[in-house]
N, C-alpha and C positions, 0 to 999 in steps of 0.2 A: 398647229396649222391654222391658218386664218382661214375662215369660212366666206368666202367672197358668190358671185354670181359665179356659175360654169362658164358664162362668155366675157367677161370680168378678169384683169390682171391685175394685180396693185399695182401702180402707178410708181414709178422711180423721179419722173421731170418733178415735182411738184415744189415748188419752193415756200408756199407763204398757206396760214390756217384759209384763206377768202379761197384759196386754188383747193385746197382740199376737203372742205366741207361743200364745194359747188360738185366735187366729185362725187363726196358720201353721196347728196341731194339725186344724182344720176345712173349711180351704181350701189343700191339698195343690197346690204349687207348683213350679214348676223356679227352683234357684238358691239363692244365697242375702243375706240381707238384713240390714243394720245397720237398727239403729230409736234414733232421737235424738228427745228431745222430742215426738212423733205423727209426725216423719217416718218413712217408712220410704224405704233408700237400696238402690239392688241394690249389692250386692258383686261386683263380676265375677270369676270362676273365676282363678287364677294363670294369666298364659299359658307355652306354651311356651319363650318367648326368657327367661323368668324361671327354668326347672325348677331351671339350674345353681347359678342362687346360691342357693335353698332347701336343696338336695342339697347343695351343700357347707357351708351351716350348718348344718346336721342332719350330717353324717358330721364335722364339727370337735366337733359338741356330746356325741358319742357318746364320743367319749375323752374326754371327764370324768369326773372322779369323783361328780358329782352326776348323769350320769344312770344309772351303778354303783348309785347311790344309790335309784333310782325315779323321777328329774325328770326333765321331756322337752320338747323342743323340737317344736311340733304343728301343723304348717298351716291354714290356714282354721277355728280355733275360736271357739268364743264368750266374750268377755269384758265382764264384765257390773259397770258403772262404777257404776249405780244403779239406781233403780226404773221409771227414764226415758230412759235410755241402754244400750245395748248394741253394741258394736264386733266386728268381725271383722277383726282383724290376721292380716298373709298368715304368720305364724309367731308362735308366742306359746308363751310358757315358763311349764307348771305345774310346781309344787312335789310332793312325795309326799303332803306333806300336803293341799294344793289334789287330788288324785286323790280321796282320800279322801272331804274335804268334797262333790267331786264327784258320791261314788259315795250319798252320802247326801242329795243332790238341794238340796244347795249351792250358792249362781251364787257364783261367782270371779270376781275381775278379773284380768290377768296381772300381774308384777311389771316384766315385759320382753318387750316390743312389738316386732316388727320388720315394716315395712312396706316394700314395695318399690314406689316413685315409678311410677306410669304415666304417660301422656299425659294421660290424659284426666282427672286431677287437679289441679285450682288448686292456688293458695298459702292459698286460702280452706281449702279441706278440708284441706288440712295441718295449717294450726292450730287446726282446728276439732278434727281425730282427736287431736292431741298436747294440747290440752286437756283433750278427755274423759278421755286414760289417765291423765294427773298427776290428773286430779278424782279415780279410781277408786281409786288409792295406787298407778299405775305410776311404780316407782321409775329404770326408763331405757328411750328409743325409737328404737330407728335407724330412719334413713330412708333408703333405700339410691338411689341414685340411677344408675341403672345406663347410662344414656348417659353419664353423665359420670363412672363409675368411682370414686365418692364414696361415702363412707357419714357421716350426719350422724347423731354420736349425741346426746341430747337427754337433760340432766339434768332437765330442768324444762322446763315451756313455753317459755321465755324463755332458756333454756339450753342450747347446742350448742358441737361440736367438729366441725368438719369433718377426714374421717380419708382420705386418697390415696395411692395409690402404694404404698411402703415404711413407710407409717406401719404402726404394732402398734396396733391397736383391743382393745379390752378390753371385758368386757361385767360389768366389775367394776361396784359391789358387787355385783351379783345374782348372778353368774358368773363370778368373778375367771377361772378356767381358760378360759374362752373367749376367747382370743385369736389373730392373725395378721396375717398382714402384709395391708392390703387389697387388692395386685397380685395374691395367691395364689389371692382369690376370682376375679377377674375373666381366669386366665390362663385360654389357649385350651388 
């Protein structure tokens, strides 16, 4: 259930992200929301049983040199594919530069998506998210799939590597330095 205002309807007319974030701006809400084509979708909050794999890609991503640099690896932000789509990846990587363009009220898309698989996600919405970031110029997306201790990284829509175990995942080109073994995320 979406948690909206009591005098508050979701909106059905809305066609473009400018018409629905002037709505967010008016109609002050819990939560927050992807908007694709006049859908708008709730995002649900990261849960708990997810904090660790966040935490451990944010404290691998911290010893690079690129976020020495100003780059940062950011939970729950906004990335913004076109005038009609905007996504919220449970972890997305801005650039110093993307900060910038940010701070000068620039929408970005990220370069580098990481999603982490729920339940309550089809294979529908999988390729529907991993479309919109390749539409946006995401150049790579893990999908991390944490019951089954996978990370599926995604050159392309149509493009994957499933990474287990001992394998070394790389978050090359965008991030060559980011890498490890994927056991090391998932050890207790």
């Amino acid at each position: 259930m979406i948690a909206t205002p009591a005098n508050s309807a979701m909106p059905t007319h809305l066609q473009t992200v400018d018409e629905f974030e002037q709505w967010e701006r008016q109609h002050p809400h819990e939560g927050s929301y992807e908007f694709v084509r006049g859908r708008i979708i709730p995002k649900p909050a990261m849960k708990q049983d997810e904090f660790y794999i966040a935490d451990f890609l944010r404290r691998q991503f911290i010893k690079t040199q690129l976020f020495q640099s100003g780059h940062t690896l950011m939970p729950e932000g906004d990335s913004y594919v076109d005038g009609a789509r905007k996504r919220v990846p449970d972890l997305l990587y801005v650039t110093a530069n993307q900060h910038q363009a940010i701070r000068r009220g620039e929408r970005v898309n990220t370069l580098f998506a990481i999603e982490i698989l729920s339940d309550s996600e089809s294979y529908e919405d999988v390729l529907d998210k991993l479309q919109d970031y390749f539409d946006g110029g995401t150049q790579l997306v893990w999908y991390i799939a944490p019951k089954r201790q996978k990370i599926f990284a995604y050159t392309s829509p149509d493009e994957s590597k499933a990474y287990k175990g001992q394998d070394i995942i790389s978050a090359a080109p965008v991030v060559p330095e980011l890498q490890f073994a994927v056991a090391d995320m998932f050890a207790q």
